[in-house]
C-alpha positions as CSV (number, residue, x, y, z in Angstrom):
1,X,12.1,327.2,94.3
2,X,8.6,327.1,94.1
3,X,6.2,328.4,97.6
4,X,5.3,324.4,97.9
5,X,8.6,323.8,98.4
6,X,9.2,326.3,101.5
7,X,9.6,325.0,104.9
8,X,6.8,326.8,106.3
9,X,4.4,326.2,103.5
10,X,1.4,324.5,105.0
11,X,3.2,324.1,108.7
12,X,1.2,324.9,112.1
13,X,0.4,328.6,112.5
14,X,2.6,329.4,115.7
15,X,4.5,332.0,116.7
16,X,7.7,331.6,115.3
17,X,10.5,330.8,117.2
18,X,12.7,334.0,116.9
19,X,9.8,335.9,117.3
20,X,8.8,334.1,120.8
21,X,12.6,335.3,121.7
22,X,12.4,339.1,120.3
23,X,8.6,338.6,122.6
24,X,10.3,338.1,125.8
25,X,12.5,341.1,125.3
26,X,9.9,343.2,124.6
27,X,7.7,342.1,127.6
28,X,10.5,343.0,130.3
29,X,11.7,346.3,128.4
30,X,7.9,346.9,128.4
31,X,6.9,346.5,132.0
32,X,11.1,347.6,133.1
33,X,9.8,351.1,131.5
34,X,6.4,351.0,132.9
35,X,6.4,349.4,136.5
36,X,10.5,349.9,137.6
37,X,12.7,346.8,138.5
38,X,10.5,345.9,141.8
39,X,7.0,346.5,140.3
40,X,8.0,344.3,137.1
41,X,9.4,341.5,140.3
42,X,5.8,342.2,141.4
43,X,4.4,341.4,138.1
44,X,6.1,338.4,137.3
45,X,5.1,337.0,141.1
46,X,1.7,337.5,140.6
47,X,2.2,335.5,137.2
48,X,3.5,332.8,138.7
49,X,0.6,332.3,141.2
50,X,-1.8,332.9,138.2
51,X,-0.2,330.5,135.8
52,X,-0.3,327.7,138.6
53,X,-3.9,328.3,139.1
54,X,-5.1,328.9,135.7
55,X,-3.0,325.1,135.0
56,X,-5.0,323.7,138.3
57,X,-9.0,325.4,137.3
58,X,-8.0,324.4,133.7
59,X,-7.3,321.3,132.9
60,X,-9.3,320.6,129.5
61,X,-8.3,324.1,128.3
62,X,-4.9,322.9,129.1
63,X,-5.1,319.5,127.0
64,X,-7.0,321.3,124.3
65,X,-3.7,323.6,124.0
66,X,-1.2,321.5,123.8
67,X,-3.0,318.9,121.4
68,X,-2.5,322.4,119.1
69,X,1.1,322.9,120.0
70,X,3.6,323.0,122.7
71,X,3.8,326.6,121.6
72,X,-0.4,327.4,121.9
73,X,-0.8,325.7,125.1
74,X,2.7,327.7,127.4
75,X,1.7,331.3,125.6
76,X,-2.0,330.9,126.4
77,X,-1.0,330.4,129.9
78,X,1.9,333.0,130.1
79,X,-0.1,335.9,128.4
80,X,-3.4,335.1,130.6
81,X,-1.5,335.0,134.1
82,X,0.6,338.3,133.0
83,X,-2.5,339.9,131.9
84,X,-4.6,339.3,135.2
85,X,-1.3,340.5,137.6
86,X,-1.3,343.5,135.0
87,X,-5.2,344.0,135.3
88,X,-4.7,343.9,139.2
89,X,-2.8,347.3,138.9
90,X,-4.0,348.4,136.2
91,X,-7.5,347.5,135.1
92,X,-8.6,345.4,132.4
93,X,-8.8,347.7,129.7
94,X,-5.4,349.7,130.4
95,X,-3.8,345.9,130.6
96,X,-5.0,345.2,127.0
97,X,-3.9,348.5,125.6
98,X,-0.6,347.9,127.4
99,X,-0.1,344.2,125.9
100,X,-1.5,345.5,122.5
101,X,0.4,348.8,122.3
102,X,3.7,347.8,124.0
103,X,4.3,344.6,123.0
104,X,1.9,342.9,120.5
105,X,2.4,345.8,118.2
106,X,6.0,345.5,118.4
107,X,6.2,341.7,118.2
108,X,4.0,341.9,115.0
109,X,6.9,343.7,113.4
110,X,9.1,340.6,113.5
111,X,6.6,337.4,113.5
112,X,4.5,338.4,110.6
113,X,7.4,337.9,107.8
114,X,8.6,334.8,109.9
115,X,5.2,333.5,109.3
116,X,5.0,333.8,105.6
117,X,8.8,333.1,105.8
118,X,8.6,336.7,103.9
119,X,12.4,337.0,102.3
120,X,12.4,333.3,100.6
121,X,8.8,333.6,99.6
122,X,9.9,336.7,97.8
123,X,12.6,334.6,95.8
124,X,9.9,331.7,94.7
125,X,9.4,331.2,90.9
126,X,6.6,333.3,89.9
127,X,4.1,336.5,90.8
128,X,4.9,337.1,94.6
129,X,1.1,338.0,94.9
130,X,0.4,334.4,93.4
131,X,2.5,333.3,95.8
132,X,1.3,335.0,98.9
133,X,-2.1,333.9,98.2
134,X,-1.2,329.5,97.8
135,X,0.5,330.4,100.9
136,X,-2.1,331.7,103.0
137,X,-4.7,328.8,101.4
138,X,-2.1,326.2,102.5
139,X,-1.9,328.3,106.1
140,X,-5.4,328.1,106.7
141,X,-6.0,324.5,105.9
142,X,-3.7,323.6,108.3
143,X,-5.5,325.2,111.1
144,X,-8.6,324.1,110.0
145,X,-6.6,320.4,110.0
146,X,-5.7,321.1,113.4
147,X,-8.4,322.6,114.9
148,X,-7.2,326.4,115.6
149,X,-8.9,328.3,113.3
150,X,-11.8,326.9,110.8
151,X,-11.7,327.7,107.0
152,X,-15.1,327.3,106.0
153,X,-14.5,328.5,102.5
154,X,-12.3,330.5,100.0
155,X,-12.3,331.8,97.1
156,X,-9.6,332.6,94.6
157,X,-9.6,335.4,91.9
158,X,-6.8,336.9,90.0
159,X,-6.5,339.7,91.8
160,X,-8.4,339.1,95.0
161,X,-8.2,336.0,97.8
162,X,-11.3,335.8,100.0
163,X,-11.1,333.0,103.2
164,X,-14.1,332.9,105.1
165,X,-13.5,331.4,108.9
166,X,-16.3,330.5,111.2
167,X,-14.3,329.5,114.5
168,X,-10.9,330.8,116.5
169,X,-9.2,329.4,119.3
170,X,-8.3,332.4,121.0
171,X,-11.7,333.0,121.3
172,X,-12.3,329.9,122.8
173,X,-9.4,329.4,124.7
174,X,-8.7,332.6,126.1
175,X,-12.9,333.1,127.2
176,X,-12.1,329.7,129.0
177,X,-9.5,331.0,131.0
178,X,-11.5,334.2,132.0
179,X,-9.5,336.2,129.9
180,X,-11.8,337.0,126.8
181,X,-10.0,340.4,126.6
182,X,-7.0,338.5,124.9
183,X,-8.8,336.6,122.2
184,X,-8.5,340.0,120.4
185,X,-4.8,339.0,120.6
186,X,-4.3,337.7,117.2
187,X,-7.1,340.3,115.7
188,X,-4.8,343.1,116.8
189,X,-1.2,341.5,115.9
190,X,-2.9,341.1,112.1
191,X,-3.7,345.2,112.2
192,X,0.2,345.9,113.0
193,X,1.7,342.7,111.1
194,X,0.3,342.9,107.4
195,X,0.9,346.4,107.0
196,X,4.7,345.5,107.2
197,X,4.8,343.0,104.9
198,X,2.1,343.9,101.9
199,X,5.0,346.5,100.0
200,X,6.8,342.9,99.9
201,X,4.2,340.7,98.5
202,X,2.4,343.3,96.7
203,X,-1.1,342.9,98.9
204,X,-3.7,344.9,100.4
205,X,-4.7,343.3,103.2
206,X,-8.8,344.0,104.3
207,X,-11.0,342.5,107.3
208,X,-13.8,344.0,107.9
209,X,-15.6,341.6,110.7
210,X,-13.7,339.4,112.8
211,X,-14.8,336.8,115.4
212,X,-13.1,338.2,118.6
213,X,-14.9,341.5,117.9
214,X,-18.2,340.7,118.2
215,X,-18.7,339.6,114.3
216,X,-19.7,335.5,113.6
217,X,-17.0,334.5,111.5
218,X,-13.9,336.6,110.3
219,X,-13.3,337.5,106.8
220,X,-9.8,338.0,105.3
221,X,-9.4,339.6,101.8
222,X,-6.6,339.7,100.1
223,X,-6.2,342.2,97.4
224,X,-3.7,342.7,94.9
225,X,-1.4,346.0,95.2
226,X,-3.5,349.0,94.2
227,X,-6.8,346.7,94.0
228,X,-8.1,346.9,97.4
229,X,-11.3,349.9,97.9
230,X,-10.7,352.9,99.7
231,X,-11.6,351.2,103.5
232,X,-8.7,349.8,105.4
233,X,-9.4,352.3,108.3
234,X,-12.0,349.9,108.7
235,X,-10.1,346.7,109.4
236,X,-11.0,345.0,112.5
């Protein structure tokens, strides 16, 4: 089979569906752990008045989600209304440093090899770094196609893919919503999620300036296995 052929090849960048399930039982173990059975009933109260108000302030942000997917539009509104009932008790920084340490981390486990659909893209005909890197060009056309995340450029070497994007919906979105916080959502699920998967498809993954962190576009880099300098502690 070759990576053209696999079903995710070129399909909307979402959170896979097995992942979306593993998410919501890592969310309740999370806040079960942290708050107790009535403060997590407190939580998920304070959600619901959240979610009902961010849908009612938000309509355009709302129609702008779901022309990405039906998947975009209901976790940009669940994560923003948990995040404010967890800032209420919390703070804002402690609430982003729960969602990032307790449960993005652990969710990026799981949804970055569903992404690259990681255990067939290992079986396609040819080098697995080869592979990795038509996927990832396919990926990010698509999200320039639809809108989510704009490829301005890339550029292909043998041992080295460079993609150069100048917008990001999280950003976007999120800052909409009042929530700018969580546009860092997808920054931070990249930091856990690649170093998973790169033993697999033989990649060092670098990105050194990213949009949500204060940088004007994000760079990803690509290297082969053993190519990459000396500077992943500085991945953003």
């Amino acid at each position: 089979m070759k990576v053209e052929e696999l079903e995710r090849f070129g399909a909307k960048l979402e959170m896979p569906k097995e992942a979306v399930r593993k998410q919501g039982k890592i969310m309740l173990r999370a806040l079960r752990i942290r708050f107790g059975i009535l403060g997590m009933l407190g939580i998920f109260k304070d959600s619901w008045f959240n979610q009902r108000r961010l849908k009612r302030d938000h309509p355009e942000t709302r129609r702008k989600a779901a022309a990405m997917s039906e998947v975009v539009e209901k976790e940009l509104f669940t994560f923003s209304a948990l995040f404010l009932a967890l800032a209420k008790r919390l703070g804002r920084e402690e609430a982003y440093e729960f969602f990032k340490t307790k449960v993005m981390n652990e969710i990026a486990r799981t949804s970055m090899g569903e992404i690259y659909q990681l255990e067939d893209l290992k079986r396609c005909e040819g080098d697995v770094f080869e592979n990795f890197k038509k996927f990832n060009i396919g990926m990010f056309q698509r999200t320039t196609q639809d809108g989510t995340w704009h490829m301005d450029s890339y550029t292909d070497e043998p041992d080295k893919l460079t993609v150069d994007i100048t917008t990001c919906a999280n950003v976007e979105l999120f800052g909409e919503l009042g929530v700018p916080e969580l546009g860092r959502f997808g920054c931070d699920h990249d930091l856990a999620g690649y170093p998973v998967i790169e033993k697999d498809v033989q990649c060092d993954f670098r990105r050194l300036c990213t949009i949500a962190k204060g940088d004007d576009h994000c760079v990803f880099e690509f290297y082969r296995k053993g190519t990459a300098p000396n500077n992943a502690h500085l991945n953003k």
